[in-house]
N, C-alpha and C positions, 0 to 999 in steps of 0.2 A: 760209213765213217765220214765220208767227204760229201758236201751238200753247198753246188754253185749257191753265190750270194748276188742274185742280177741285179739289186739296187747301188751296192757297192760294186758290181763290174760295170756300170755303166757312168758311176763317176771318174772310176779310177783309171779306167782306158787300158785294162785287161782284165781279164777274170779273175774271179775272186769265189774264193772254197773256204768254208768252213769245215775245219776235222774237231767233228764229235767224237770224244773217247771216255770211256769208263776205265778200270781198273783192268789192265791187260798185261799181258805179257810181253816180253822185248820181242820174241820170237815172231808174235801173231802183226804185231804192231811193223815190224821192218819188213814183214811178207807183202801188206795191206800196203806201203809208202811203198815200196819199191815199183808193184803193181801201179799204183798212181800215176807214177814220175814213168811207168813205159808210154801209159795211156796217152801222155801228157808231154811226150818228150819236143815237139813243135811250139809248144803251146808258151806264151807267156802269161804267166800269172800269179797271183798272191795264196797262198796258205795261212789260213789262222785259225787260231786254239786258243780256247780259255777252259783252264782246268786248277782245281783246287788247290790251294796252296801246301796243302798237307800231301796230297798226289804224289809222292817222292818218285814212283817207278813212273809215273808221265812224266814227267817232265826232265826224269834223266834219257827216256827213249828221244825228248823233242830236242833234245840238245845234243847230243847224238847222231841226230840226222839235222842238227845243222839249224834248227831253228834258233830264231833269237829273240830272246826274252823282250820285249818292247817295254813292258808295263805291270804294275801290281795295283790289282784296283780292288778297291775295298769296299764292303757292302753296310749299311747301314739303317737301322729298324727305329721306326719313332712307335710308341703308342700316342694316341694323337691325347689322349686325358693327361700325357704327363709332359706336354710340351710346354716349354718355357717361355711364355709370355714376352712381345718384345715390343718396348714403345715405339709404335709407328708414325714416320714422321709427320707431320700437317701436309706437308708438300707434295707427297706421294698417295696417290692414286689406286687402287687394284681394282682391273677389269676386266671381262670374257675380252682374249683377240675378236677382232672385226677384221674386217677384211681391209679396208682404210689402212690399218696398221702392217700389213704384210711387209711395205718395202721397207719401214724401218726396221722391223723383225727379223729379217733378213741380214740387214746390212751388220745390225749388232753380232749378231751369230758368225757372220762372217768375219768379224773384227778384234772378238775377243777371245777366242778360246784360244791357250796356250799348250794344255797339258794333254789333250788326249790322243790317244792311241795312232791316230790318224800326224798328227804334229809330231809327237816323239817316236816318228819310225824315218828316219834319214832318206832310207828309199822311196818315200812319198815327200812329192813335192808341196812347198807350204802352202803353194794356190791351192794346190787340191784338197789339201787337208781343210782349208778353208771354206774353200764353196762346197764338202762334204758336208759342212755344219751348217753352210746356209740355204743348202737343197734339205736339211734332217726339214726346217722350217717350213720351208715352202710344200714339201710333202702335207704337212699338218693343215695349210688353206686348200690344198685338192684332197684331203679328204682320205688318204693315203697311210699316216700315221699320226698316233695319240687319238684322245678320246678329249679332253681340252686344253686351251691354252689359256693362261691368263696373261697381263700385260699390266708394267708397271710403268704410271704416267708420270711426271716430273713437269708441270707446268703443261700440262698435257701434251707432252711429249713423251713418247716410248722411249725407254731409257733400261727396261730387262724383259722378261719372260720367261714363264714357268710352261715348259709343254708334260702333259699326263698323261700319262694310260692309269685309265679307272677300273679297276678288276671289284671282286662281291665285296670281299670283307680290306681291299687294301687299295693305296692309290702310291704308284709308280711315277717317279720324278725321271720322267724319258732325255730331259734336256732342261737346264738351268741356268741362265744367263744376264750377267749383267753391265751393261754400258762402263768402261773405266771412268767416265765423267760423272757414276755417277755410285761407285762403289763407296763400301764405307759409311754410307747412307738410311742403310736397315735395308735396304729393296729385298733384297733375296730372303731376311725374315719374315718379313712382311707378306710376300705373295705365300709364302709356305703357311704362314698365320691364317690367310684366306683361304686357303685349298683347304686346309684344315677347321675350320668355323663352315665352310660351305659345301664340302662334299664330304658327307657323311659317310664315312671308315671308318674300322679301328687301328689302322696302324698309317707311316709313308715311310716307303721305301727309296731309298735311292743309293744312286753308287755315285765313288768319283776315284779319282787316281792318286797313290799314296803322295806322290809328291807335288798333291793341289794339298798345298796346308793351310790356307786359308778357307775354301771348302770346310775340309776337313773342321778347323777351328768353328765355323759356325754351326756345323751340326752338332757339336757335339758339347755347345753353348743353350742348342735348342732343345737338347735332349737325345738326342739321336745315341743310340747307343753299336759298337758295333760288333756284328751278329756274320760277317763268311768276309774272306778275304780268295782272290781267283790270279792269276798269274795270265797276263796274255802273249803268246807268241806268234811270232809273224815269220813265214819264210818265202820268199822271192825267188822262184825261178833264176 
């Protein structure tokens, strides 16, 4: 049930567990946590869980034992044939990252996420939360995570980026970003335009957090329709 996460233990400056669970019982479930936390009684570190929102007996076990609801993130299915066209602007650019573009890439990612899991958990601190998002990046030029990125120019300047994971029949929107200087723009339709004209799938998936309504608003502008919603929890030592 529990499965160390050593990319996030080595941002976060203690260990970090992921608890997989299916449809269980309170009994099997407080046996399996309790065992844990003996394992583990020295130990400083993070627990986390994402489990369906319909889950009722999970997530009354995770609250129970004390977990706290961080985040509701919600999932989201484009067919790429019924996507909604969006005029892009003259000004903007869509290109493969290069490696040239690393540091600004970085620095975006580090600057503007607000909403995620990492951010809206009080016990993580907001540098951290931060440079989680701009190490997700940096993973992506050593070769680590995603399968591509693109980069949106603004006077040829990076100003957002789309990082992907390209699976057979689907392409996954790993990370999504854009410059406040440069929001409001079309960027983020824009590269989703290009992933979609250029990497040949029938569908793009992506997630984001019920209370990014802005997100939210442009997927579902572009067609995105939505298809699972998952609850995340966090519990700290």
């Amino acid at each position: 049930m529990f499965f160390k996460d050593k990319w996030l233990s080595d941002q976060i400056g203690k260990s970090v567990y992921q608890l997989k669970v299916n449809d269980l019982s309170e009994e099997v479930f407080s046996n399996d946590w309790r065992n844990f936390r003996i394992d583990h009684t020295e130990d400083n570190y993070l627990v986390f869980s994402k489990i369906r929102t319909n889950s009722v007996n999970i997530w009354q076990c995770l609250e129970k034992a004390n977990f706290k609801l961080i985040d509701t993130n919600v999932i989201f299915e484009l067919n790429v044939n019924k996507l909604f066209e969006k005029q892009q602007h003259n000004d903007i650019e869509i290109c493969l990252a290069k490696k040239k573009h690393q540091q600004a890439l970085e620095k975006i990612a580090r600057d503007n996420f607000n909403y995620s899991r990492f951010h809206l958990d009080s016990r993580i601190n907001n540098d951290i939360a931060n440079q989680i998002k701009q190490n997700w990046v940096k993973s992506y030029f050593f070769g680590k995570r995603g399968d591509e990125m693109l980069v949106a120019l603004l006077h040829n300047k990076p100003v957002g980026f789309l990082q992907l994971i390209i699976k057979e029949k689907t392409i996954l929107i790993d990370l999504i970003c854009v410059d406040k200087i440069a929001q409001g723009r079309g960027v983020a339709s824009s590269m989703i335009q290009f992933a979609s004209t250029n990497i040949k799938r029938s569908s793009i998936i992506v997630g984001t957090q019920i209370g990014n309504l802005p997100s939210i608003n442009l997927y579902q502008k572009l067609g995105f329709v939505l298809t699972r919603s998952d609850y995340v929890f966090h519990y700290h030592s």
